[in-house]
N, C-alpha and C positions, 0 to 999 in steps of 0.2 A: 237241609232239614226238609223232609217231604211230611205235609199234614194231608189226609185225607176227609175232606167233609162231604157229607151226602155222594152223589154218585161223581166229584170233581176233585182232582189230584192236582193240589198244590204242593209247587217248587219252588221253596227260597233257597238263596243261596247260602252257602254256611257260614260267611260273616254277616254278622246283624252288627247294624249300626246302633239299633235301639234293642235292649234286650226283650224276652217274652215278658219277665219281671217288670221291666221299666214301663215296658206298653201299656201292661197291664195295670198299673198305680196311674201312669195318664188315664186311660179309659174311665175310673173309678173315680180322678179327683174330676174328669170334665163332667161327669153324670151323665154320659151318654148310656144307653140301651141299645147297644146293636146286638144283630145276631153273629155266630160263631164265623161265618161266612164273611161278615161284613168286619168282621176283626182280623184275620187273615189276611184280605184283601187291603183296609187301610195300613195295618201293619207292613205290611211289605212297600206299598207305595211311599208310605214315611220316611223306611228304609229305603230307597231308591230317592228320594231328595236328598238325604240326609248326605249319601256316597258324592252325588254331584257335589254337592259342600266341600266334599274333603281335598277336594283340585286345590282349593285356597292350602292345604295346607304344607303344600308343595312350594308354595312361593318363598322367597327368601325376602324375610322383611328387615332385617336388620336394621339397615340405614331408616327404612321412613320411620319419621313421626306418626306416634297415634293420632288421630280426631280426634275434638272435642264436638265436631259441627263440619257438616261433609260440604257447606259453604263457605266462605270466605266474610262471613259477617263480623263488623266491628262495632263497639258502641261510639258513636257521635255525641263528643261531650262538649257543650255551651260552656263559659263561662258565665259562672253567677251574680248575675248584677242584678242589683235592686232598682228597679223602677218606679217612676208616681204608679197610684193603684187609686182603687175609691176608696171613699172616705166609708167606717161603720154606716151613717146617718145616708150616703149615697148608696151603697148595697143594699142597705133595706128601704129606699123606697118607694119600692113596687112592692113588697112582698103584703101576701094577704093577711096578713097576720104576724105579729110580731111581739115578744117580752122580754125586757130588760135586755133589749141590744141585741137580740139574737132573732133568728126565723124562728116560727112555731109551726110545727106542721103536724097533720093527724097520726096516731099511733099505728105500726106496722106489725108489731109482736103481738099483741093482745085487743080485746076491748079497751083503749086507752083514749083518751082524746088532748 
């Protein structure tokens, strides 16, 4: 595909990875403003990532396992034992303020108190 803009002749190759169509719906959902120049130019660069991309799809994966997680992380589970803890009457007292057992503290949504 040759596009001629202003006095400079661009050369893409004739497979596009990303169609003019496709480009063109990205360009409009990112609400970019470029000029005709500057769509040519990323167009083609995108296309020229997108190709190194495609070496993956030469590999033969059959055997591996997908990821769920490109580390080796596990969850550390404790057993649940209940232990002495404070008492209601010790938890609350330091707090500045307190009703019917519970803290009270100033409102965070609204004018509340």
């Amino acid at each position: 595909m040759i596009k001629i803009l202003s006095d400079k002749l661009h050369i893409m190759t004739t497979k596009q990875v990303i169609t003019d169509a496709d480009f063109a719906k990205l360009v409009k959902m990112t609400k970019l403003t470029l000029s005709d120049e500057e769509k040519v130019s990323i167009h083609s660069q995108l296309d020229e990532a997108l190709k190194e991309v495609e070496v993956f799809d030469e590999l033969d994966l059959k055997n591996v396992v997908p990821l769920s997680h490109p580390g080796s992380l596990q969850n550390i589970m404790r057993e649940d034992v209940v232990i002495d803890s404070f008492t209601q009457d010790e938890a609350l007292s330091n707090a500045n303020a307190k009703h019917n057992g519970f803290f009270m503290v100033s409102g965070v949504l609204e004018d509340q108190t």
